[in-house]
C-alpha positions, 0 to 999 in steps of 0.5 A: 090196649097194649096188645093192640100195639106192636112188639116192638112199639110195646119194648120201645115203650119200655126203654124209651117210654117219652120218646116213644109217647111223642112218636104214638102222638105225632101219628095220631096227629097226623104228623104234627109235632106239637111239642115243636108249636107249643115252644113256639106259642109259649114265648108268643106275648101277643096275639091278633085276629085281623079279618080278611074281605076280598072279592072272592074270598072270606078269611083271617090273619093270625099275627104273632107279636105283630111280625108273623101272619100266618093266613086262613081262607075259607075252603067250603064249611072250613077255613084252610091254611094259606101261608105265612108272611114276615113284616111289621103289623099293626095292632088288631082291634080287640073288640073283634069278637064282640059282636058275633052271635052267641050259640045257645 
């Protein structure tokens, strides 16, 4: 595998082996540093899923520690990130889960 990679990524591997695992990871995953988001839900206590049912849209509410909603429409056979919004939310209903198919 290693003579996949480039000299230099194999010799920053060397000297610098965790920085550069963080590097390769954020590339693979397109940019997203995911060390960053796991501090953030780390320190999160909870969390609500809260539907959205517009006229034209389908979607959801994540809340984080009802004061963050971070939005998701639907965007063909996908749901898209949309936005976020700062403010006091209420609680979500826990039981919103319960009633969707089961896959089997």
């Amino acid at each position: 595998m290693s003579a996949s990679l480039p000299w230099y990524t194999r010799l920053f591997f060397r000297l610098f082996p965790r920085m550069t695992i963080k590097h390769l990871s954020r590339q693979m995953a397109g940019g997203i540093d995911f060390s960053a988001l796991q501090g953030t839900l780390v320190k999160t206590k909870r969390v609500d899923l809260v539907p959205l049912n517009g006229d034209n849209n389908r979607g959801f509410q994540i809340i984080l520690d009802s004061k963050v909603a971070l939005y998701f429409y639907q965007d063909g056979d996908h749901f898209s990130y949309d936005g976020y919004e700062v403010g006091e939310y209420e609680k979500g209903d826990i039981t919103i889960l319960d009633h969707l198919k089961k896959h089997e």
